[in-house]
VOPAGU-2260 file (C-alpha; in pm, 1 decimal, decimal comma):
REM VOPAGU-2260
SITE   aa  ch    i         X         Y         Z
SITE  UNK   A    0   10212,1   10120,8    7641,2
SITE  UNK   A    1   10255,1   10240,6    8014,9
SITE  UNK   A    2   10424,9    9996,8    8239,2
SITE  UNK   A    3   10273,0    9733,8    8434,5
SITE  UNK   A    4    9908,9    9779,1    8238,1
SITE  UNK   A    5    9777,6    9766,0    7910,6
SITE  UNK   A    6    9531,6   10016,2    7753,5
SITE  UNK   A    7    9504,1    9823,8    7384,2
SITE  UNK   A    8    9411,1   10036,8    7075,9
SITE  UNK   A    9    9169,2   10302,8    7028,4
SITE  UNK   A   10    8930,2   10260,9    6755,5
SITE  UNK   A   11    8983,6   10431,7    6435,5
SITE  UNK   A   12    8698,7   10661,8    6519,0
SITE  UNK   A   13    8884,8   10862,7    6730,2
SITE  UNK   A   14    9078,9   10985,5    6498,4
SITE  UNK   A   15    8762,4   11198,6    6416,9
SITE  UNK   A   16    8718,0   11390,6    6696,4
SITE  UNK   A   17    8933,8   11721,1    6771,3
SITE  UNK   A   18    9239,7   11679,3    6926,2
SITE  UNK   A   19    9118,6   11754,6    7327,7
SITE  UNK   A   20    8844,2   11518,0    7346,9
SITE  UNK   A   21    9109,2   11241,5    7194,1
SITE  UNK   A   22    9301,8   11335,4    7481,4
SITE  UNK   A   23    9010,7   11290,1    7698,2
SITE  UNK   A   24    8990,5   10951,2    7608,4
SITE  UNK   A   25    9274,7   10880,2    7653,0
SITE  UNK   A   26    9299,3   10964,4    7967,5
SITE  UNK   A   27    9016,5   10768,1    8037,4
SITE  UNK   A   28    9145,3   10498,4    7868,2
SITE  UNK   A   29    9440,0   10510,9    8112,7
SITE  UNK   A   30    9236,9   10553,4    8452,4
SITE  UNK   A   31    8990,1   10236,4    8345,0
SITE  UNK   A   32    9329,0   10039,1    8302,6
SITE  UNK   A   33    9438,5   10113,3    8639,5
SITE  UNK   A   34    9723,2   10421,9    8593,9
SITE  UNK   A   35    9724,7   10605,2    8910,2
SITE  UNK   A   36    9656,1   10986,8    8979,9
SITE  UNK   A   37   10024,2   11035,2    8922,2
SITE  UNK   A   38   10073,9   10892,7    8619,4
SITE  UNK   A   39    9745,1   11053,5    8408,9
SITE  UNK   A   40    9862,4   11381,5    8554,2
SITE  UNK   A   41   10208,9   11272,3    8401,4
SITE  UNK   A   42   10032,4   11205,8    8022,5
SITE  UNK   A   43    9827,0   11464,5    8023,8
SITE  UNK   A   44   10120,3   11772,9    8079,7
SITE  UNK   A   45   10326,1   11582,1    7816,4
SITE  UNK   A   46   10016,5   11555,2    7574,4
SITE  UNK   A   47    9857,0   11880,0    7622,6
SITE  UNK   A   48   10191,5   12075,0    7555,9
SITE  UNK   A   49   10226,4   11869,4    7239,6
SITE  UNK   A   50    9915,4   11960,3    7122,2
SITE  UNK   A   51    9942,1   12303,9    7226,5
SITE  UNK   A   52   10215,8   12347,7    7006,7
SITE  UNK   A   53   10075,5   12173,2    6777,1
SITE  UNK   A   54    9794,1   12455,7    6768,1
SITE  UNK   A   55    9510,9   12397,8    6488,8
SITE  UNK   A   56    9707,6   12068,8    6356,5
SITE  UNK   A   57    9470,5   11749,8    6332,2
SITE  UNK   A   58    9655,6   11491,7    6569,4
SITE  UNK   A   59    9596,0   11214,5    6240,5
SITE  UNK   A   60    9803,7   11487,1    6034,7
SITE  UNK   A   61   10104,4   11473,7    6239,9
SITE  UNK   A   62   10412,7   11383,1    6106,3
SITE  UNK   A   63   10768,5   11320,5    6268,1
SITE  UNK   A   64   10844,0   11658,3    6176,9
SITE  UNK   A   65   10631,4   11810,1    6408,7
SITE  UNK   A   66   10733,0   11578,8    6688,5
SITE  UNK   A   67   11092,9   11734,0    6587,8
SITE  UNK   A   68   10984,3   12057,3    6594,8
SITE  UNK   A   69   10823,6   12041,5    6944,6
SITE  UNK   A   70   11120,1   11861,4    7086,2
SITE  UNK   A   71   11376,0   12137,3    6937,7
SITE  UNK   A   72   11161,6   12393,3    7069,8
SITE  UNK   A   73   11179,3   12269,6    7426,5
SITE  UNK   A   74   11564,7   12216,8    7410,8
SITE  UNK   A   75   11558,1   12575,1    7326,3
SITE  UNK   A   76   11345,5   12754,9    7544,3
SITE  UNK   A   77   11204,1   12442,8    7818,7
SITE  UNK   A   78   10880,0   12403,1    7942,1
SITE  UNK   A   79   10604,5   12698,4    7999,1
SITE  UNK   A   80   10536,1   12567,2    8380,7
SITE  UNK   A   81   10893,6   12474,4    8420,8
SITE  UNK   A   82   11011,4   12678,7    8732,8
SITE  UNK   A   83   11336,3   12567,6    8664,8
SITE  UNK   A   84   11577,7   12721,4    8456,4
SITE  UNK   A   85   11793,8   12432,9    8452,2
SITE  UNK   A   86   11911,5   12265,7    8108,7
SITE  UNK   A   87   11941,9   11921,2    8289,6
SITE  UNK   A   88   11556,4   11948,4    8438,0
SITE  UNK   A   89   11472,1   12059,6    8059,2
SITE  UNK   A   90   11600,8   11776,1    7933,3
SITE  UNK   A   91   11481,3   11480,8    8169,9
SITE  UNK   A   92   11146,6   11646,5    8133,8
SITE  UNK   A   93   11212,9   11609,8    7751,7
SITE  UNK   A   94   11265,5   11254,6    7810,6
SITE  UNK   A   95   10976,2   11122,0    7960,6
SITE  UNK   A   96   10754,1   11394,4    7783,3
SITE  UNK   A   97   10849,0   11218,0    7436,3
SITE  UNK   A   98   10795,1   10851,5    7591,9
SITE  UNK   A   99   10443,2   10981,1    7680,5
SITE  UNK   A  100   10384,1   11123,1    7316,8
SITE  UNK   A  101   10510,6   10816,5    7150,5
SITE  UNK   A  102   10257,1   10583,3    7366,9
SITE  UNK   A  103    9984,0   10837,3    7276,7
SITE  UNK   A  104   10056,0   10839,3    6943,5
SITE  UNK   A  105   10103,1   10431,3    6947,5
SITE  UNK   A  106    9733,2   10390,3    7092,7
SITE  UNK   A  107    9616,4   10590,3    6808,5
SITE  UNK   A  108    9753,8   10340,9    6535,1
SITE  UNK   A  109   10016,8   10614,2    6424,4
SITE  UNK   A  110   10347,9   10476,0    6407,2
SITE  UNK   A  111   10617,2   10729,1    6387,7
SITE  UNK   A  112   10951,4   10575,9    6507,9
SITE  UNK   A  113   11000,4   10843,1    6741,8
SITE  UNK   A  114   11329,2   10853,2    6880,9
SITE  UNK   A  115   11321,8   10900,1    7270,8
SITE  UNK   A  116   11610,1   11187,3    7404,9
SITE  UNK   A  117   11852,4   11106,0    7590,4
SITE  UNK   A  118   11820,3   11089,1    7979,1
SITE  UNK   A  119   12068,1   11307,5    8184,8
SITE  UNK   A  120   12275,9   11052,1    8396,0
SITE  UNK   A  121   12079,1   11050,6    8740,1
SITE  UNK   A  122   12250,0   11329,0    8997,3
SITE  UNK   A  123   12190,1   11172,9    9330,7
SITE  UNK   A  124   12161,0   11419,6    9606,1
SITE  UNK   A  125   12183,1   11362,6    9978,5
SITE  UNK   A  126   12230,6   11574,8   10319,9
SITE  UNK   A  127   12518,1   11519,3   10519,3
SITE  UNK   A  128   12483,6   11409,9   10850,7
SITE  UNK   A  129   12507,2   11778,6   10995,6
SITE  UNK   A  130   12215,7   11845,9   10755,0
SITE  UNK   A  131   12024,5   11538,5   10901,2
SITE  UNK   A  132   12065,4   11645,2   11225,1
SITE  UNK   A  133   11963,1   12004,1   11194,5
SITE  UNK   A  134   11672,2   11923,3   11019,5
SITE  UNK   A  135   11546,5   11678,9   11293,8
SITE  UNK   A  136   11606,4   11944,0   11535,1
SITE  UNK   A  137   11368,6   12238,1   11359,5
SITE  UNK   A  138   11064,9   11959,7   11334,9
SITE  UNK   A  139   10805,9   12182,8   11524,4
SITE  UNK   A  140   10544,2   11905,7   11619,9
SITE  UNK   A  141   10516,6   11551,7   11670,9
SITE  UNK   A  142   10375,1   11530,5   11248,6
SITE  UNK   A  143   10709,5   11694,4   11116,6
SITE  UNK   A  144   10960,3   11446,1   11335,8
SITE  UNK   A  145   10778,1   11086,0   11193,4
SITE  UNK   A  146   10742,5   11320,8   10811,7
SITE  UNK   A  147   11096,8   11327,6   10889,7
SITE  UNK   A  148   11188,6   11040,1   11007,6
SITE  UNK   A  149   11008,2   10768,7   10814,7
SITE  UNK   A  150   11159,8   10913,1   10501,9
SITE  UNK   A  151   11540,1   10881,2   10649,7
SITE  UNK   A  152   11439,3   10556,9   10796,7
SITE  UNK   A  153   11255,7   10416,7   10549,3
SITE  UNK   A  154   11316,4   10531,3   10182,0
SITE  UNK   A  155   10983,6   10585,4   10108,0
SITE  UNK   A  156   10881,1   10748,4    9809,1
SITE  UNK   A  157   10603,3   11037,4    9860,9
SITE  UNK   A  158   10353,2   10843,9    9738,3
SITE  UNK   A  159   10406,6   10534,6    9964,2
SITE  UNK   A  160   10491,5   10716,3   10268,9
SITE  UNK   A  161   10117,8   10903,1   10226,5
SITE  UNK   A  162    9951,7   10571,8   10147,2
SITE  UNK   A  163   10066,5   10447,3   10547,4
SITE  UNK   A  164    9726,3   10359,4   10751,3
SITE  UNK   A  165    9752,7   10254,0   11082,3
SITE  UNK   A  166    9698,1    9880,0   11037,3
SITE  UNK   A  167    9983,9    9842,3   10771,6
SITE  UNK   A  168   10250,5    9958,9   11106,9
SITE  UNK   A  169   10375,5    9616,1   11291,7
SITE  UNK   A  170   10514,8    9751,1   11605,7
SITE  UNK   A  171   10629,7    9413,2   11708,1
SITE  UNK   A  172   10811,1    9316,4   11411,2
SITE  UNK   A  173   10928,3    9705,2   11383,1
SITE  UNK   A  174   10812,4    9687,9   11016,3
SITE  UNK   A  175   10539,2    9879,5   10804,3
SITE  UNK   A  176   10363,8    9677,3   10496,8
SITE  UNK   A  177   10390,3    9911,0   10187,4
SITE  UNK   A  178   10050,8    9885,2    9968,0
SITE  UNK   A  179   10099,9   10190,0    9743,9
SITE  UNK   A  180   10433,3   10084,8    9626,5
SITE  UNK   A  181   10530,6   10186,4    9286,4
SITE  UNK   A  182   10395,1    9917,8    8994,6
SITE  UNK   A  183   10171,1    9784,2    9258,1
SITE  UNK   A  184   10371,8    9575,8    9433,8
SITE  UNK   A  185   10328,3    9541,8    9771,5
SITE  UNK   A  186   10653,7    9526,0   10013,3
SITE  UNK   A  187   10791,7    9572,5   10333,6
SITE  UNK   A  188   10964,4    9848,5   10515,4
SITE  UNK   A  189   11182,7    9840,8   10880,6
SITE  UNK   A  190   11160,5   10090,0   11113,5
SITE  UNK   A  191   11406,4   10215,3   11394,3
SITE  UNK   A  192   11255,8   10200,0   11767,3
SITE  UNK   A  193   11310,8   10542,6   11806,1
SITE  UNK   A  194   11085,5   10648,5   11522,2
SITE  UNK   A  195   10790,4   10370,7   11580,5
SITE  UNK   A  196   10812,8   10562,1   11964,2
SITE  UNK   A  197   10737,3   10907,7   11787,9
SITE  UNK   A  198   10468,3   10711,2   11572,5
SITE  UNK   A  199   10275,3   10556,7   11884,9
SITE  UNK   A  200   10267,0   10914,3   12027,9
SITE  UNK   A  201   10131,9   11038,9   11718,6
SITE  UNK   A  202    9825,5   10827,2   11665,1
SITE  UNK   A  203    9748,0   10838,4   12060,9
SITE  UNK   A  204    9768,9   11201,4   11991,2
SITE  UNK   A  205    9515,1   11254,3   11743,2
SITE  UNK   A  206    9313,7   10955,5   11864,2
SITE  UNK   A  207    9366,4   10757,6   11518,2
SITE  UNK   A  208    9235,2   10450,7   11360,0
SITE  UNK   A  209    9350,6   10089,1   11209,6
SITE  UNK   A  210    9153,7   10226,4   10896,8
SITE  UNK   A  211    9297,5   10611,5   10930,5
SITE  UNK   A  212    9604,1   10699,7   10722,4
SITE  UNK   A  213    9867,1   10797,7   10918,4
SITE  UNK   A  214    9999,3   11149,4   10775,2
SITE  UNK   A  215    9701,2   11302,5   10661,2
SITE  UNK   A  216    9821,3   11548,6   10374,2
SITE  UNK   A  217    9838,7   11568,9   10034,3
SITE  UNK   A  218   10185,8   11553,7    9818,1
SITE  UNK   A  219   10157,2   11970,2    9770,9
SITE  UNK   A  220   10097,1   11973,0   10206,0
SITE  UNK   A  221   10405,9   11714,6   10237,6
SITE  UNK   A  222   10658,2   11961,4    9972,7
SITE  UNK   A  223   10504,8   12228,8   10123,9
SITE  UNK   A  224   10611,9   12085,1   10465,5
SITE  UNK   A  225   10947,1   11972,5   10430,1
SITE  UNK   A  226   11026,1   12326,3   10307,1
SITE  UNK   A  227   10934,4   12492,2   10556,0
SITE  UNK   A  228   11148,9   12295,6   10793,0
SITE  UNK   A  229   11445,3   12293,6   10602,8
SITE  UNK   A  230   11437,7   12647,4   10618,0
SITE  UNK   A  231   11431,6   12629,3   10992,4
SITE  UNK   A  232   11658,4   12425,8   10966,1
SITE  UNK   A  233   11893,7   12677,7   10769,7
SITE  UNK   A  234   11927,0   12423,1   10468,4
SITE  UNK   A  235   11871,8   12545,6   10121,7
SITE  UNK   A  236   11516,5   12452,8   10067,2
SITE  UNK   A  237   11546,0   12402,3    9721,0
SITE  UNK   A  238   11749,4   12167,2    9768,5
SITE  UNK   A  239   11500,2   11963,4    9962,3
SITE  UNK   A  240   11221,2   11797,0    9856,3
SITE  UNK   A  241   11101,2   11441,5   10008,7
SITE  UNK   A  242   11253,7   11218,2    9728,0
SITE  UNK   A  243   11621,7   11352,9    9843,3
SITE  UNK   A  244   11557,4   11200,4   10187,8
SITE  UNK   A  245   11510,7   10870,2    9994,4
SITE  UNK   A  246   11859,3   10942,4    9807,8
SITE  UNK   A  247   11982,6   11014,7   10167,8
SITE  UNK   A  248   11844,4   10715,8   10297,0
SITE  UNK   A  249   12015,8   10491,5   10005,7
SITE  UNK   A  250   12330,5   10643,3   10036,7
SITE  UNK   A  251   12360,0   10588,7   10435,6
SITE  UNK   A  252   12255,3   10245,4   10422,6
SITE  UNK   A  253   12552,8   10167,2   10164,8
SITE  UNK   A  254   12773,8   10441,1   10330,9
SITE  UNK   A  255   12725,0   10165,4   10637,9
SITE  UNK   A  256   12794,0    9842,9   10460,6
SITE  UNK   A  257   12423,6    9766,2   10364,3
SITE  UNK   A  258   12443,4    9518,3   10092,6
SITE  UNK   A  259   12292,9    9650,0    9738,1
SITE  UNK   A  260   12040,2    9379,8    9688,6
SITE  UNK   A  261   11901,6    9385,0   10016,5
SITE  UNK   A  262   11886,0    9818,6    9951,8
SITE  UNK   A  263   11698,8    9713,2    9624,4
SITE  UNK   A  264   11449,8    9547,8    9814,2
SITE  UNK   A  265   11374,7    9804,8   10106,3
SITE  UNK   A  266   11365,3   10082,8    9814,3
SITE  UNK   A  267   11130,7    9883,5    9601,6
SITE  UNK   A  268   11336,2    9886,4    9270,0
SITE  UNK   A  269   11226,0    9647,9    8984,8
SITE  UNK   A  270   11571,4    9644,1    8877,0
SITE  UNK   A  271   11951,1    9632,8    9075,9
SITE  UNK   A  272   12056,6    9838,8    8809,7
SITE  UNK   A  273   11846,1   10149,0    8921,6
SITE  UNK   A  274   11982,0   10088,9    9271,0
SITE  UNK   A  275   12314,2   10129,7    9155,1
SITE  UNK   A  276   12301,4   10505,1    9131,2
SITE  UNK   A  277   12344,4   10526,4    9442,2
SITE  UNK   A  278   12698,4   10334,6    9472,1
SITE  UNK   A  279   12845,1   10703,0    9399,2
SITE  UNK   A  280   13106,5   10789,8    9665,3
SITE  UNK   A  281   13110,4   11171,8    9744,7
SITE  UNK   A  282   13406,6   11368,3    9708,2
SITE  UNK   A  283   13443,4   11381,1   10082,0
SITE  UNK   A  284   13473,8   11002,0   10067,5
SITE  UNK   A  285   13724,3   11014,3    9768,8
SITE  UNK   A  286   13927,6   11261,8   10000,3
SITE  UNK   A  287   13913,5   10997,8   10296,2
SITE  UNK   A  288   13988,0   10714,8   10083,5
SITE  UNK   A  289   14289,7   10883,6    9934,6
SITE  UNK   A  290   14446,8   11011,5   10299,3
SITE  UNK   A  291   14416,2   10689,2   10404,1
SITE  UNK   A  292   14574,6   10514,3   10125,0
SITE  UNK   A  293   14869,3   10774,4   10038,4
SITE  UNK   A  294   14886,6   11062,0   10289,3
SITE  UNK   A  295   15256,7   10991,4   10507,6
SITE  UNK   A  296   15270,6   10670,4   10273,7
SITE  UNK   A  297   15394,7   10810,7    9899,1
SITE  UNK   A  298   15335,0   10551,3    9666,2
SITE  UNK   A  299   15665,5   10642,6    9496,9
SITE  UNK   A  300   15851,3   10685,5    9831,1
SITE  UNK   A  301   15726,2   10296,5    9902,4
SITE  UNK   A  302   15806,2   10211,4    9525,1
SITE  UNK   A  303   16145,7    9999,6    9674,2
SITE  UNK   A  304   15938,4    9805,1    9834,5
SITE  UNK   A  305   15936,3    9422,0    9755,7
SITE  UNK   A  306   15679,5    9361,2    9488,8
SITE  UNK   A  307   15530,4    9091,6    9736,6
SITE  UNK   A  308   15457,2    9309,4   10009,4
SITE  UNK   A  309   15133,3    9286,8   10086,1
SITE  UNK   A  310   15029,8    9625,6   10052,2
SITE  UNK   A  311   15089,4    9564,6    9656,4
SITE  UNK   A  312   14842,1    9276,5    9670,3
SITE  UNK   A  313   14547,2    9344,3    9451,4
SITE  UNK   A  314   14177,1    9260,7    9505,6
SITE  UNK   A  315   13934,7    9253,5    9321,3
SITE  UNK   A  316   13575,8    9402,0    9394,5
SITE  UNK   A  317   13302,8    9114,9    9409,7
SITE  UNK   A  318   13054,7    9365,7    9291,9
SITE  UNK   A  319   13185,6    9495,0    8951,4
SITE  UNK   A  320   13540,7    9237,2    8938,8
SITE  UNK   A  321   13763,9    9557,8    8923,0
SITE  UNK   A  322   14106,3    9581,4    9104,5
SITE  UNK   A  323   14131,3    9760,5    9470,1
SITE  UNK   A  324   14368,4    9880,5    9643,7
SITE  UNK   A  325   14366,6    9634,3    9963,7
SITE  UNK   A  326   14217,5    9822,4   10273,0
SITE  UNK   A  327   13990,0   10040,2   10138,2
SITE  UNK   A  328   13667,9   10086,0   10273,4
SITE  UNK   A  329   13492,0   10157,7    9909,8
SITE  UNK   A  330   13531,0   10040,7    9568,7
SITE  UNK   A  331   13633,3   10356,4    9353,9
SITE  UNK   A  332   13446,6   10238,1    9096,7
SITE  UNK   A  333   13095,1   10153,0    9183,7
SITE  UNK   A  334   13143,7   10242,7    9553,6
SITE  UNK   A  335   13062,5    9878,3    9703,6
SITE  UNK   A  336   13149,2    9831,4   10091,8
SITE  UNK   A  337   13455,5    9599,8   10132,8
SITE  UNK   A  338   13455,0    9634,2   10479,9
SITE  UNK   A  339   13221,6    9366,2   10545,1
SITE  UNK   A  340   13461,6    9107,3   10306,8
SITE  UNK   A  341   13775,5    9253,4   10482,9
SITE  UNK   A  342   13988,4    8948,1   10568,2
SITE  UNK   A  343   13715,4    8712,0   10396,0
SITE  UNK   A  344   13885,9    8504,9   10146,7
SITE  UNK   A  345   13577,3    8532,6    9916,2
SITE  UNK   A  346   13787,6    8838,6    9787,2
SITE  UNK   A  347   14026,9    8691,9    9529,4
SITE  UNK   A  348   14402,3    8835,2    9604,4
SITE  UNK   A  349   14647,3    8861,3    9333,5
SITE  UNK   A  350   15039,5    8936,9    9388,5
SITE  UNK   A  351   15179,9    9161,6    9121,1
């Protein structure tokens, strides 16, 4: 069943009715348990294409055929309201489309081992600081600057940043209290000064509220609205949407030494392991890291060098216990910041 609530079993009933009205209740079945907006809209594109392609099929006839069928059909050709043309979009879609179908199915009482595809490895993408900066400069009004920056500052996904009211914002502590978090779990955000300024102008502006929300649109207004500046802006809007400003966020904050637990808890993750994606290092940092390692300093014009020298010495990353090259600023492999444990013995040293 859908995580963090449980919907139970339908009765065997259902089974009668045609295949829309099952839906139906389902759907209701998921609202009275507590889903959010998000996530019924979420079932019900997954379901409804199923069934579509399904066509005059009884739902309590299906068999993992057909649940083949679909699946190879949508490798093939994607989705019908898919504006992308992208095989990786296709097949993340895929992904969560057949968890959806499975749970449906499940609810029903039929048990069809579905197997689930395969995710695509998450592609994290963030602006550069040139980006970042261009952006801020094409916000128009005083709405588009804290859009802008509460999602650098803060991470937020769409959904939280929307939820904001005026009484969750703790100037004093420079902090906002996050009640639509994701799984219902309610957390806490900092803010920089600069941006809680631009927020006290805002809600003197328009007059607002402890009770009033403080960005008063809807997701489509806030896409909508982020596009448009980008392309002020001169950045490729379709690269931007508001979750990349989270990714940009994440990948700062480690970029700067931000440790990856403490990132796990500003971003709201259940699970380290999902903040990990961002512990990527950019191919601009690989180029860094590699000037500053080899450039004027051959490893094979230093290779008569005594094996003791310290610039042999190993250490090993305390993140994911694989050997670095001393100095570096990054792990190569999962792109922890050794800066902050530079010249702290908690890094073990080896001598080769």
């Amino acid at each position: 069943m859908p995580r963090g609530f449980d919907i139970g079993k339908a009765p065997k009933e259902i089974l009668d009715l045609d295949n829309y009205n099952i839906l139906e209740e389902f759907l209701i079945a998921l609202a009275s348990a507590g889903a959010s907006d998000e996530t019924i809209r979420a079932y019900y594109s997954a379901i409804k294409d199923f069934l579509d392609f399904l066509g005059t099929k009884r739902i309590k006839d299906v068999r993992i055929s057909d649940v083949n069928r679909w699946r190879l059909e949508r490798l093939r050709k994607g989705f019908n309201r898919s504006r992308s043309r992208d095989r990786r979009s296709w097949m993340t879609t895929l992904h969560y489309y057949t968890l959806f179908i499975r749970r449906f199915l499940e609810w029903l009482g039929i048990e069809l081992s579905i197997p689930v595809t395969r995710k695509p490895a998450s592609k994290v993408e963030a602006l550069s600081d040139t980006e970042i900066d261009r952006l801020l400069r094409s916000c128009n009004d005083p709405l588009d600057t804290i859009i802008i920056r509460l999602l650098l500052d803060t991470g937020l996904r769409s959904r939280e940043l929307l939820g904001i009211r005026v009484s969750d914002i703790d100037f004093e502590g420079r902090e906002i209290i996050v009640h639509e978090a994701k799984y219902g779990r309610e957390r806490r955000v900092l803010v920089t000064r600069e941006t809680l300024d631009a927020i006290r102008a805002w809600i003197k502006l328009k007059g607002l509220r402890d009770d009033d929300y403080l960005i008063p649109l809807t997701y489509s207004g806030l896409y909508k609205r982020i596009k448009r500046i980008a392309r002020r802006a001169g950045i490729d809007y379709r690269k931007i949407r508001p979750h990349v400003l989270r990714h940009t966020f994440a990948t700062r904050a480690l970029r700067r030494g931000m440790n990856l637990f403490a990132l796990q808890r500003l971003l709201g993750h259940s699970d380290v392991k999902t903040t990990q994606i961002y512990t990527h290092l950019t191919i601009d940092d690989l180029k860094r890291e590699y000037e500053k390692a080899l450039e004027g300093n051959s490893v094979i014009e230093g290779a008569s060098t005594s094996v003791a020298d310290e610039s042999l010495s190993i250490r090993f990353c305390p993140s994911c216990g694989k050997q670095v090259i001393p100095g570096a600023r990054f792990c190569p492999y999962c792109g922890f910041n050794l800066l902050v444990l530079n010249g702290n013995k908690a890094i073990e040293e080896n001598t080769i």
